[in-house]
N, C-alpha and C positions, 0 to 999 in steps of 0.2 A: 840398720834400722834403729838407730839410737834415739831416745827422748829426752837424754839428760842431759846436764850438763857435767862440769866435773865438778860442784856440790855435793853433799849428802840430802839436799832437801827433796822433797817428794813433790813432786809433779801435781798439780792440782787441773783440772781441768771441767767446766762447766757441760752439765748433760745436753746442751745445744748444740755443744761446740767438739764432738765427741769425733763427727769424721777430723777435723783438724788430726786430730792425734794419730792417725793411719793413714795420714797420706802417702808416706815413705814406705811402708811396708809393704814387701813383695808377699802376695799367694801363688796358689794356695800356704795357710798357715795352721799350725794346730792350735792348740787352747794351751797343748807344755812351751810350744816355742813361743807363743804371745807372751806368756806370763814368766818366763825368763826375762822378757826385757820390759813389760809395764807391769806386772802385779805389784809393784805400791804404788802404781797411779792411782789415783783421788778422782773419782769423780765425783762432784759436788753439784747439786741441787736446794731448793729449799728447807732451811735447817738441817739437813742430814747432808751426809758424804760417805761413800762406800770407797775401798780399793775397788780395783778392776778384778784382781782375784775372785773377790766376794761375791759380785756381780755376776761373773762366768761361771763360779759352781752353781748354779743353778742351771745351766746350758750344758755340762756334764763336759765330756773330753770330745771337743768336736774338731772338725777339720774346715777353717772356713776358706770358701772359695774363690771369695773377693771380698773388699774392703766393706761396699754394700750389706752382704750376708752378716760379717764383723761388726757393724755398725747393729742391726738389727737388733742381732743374740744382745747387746749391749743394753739399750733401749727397752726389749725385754726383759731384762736382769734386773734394772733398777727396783726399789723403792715403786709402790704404787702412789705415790704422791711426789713422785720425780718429775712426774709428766703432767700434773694441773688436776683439775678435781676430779675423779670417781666419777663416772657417769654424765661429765659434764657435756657439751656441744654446745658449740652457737651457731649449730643450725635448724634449730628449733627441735619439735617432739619427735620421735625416732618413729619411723613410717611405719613400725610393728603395735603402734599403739592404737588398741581398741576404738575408742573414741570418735568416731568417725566426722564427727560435728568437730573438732577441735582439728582436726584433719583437714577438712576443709575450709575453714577459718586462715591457716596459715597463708601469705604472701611472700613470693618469691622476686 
């Protein structure tokens, strides 16, 4: 399940492109045996970049199941501005809003 090469330099890898990085990996995996072989992966997003360690302490010592589940915890872990704006959508106003006039205005 190797990511490197035979370098010292640290694996960089963009938060889109995140399943690339576990395609090779067999589960189930824990969070000790992941971070044996990527905890100084980079993931990189907008102006910021975490390792994957950094990422994963926040998901605690888990055991994932499949690459899917791996992927998730990941995605979850980031930076709130990994993933585009706070509260954004462009699917218009989120069905839980009052406004019922503004509701019905929308077009699909």
């Amino acid at each position: 399940m190797s990511h490197t090469d035979d370098t010292d330099e640290t694996t960089s890898v963009e938060v889109g492109a995140v399943n690339q990085l576990f395609q090779d990996v067999t589960f189930p995996l824990t969070t000790e045996e992941l971070l044996v072989e990527f905890a100084d992966v980079e993931i990189t997003y907008p102006h910021e970049s975490d390792t994957l360690r950094t990422i994963l302490e926040t998901s605690g010592h888990e055991t994932y199941e499949s690459q899917n589940e791996l992927e998730l915890a990941v995605l979850n872990g980031v930076r709130r501005d990994a993933v585009g704006r706070p509260h954004y959508s462009d699917r218009g106003d989120s069905p839980h809003d009052t406004d019922e006039v503004m509701r019905t205005q929308q077009s699909f």
